[in-house]
C-alpha positions in Angstrom: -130.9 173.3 -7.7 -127.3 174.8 -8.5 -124.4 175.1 -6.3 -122.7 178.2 -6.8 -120.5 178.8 -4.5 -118.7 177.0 -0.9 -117.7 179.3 2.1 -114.7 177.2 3.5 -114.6 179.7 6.3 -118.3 179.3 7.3 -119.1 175.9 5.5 -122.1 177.6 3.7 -123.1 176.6 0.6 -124.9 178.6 -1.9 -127.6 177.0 -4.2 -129.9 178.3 -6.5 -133.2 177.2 -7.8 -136.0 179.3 -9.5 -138.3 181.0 -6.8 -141.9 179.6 -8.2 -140.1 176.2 -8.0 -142.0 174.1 -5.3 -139.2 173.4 -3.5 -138.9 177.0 -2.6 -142.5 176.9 -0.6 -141.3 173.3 0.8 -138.3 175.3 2.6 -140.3 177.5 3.3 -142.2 174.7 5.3 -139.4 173.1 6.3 -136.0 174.9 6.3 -134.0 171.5 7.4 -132.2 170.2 4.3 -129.4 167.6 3.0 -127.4 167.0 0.4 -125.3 164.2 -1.4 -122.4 164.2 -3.3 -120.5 160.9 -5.2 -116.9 161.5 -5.9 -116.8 158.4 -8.5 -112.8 157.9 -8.5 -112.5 157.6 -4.5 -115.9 156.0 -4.6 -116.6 158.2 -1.6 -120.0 160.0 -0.6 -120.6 162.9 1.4 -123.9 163.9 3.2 -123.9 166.9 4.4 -127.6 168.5 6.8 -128.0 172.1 7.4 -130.6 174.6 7.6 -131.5 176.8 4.5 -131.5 180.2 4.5 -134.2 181.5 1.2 -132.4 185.1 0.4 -135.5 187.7 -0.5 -133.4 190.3 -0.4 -133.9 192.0 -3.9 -130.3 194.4 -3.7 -128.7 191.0 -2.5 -130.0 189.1 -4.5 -129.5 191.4 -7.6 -125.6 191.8 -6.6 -125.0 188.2 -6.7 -126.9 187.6 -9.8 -124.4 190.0 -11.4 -121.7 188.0 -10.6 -122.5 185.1 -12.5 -120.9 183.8 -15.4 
């Protein structure tokens, strides 16, 4: 996966991943997820759990796939 973006407001992150992936049928299965992230000066890591959210929305998804770089 990617991270794209970080919602401060909402604490949502935004991955991507290609949809015939496996993991897209695993969170399909199982929407509960983690992640971990290493900040190598502070030697600090960060968990973070949530629940994903697999956007099928083809205008949606179309709009943010536009917006990338």
């Amino acid at each position: 996966v990617v991270m794209r973006n970080f919602d401060e407001d909402g604490f949502v992150i935004t991955v991507y991943t290609d949809k015939r992936s496996k993991k897209v049928l695993q969170l399909k299965e199982n929407p509960n997820v983690s992640a971990l992230f290493f900040d190598p000066e502070w030697l600090t890591q960060l968990r973070v759990e949530g629940v994903a959210h697999l956007e099928e929305d083809e205008k949606t998804l179309s709009k943010t796939w536009n917006t990338i770089s």
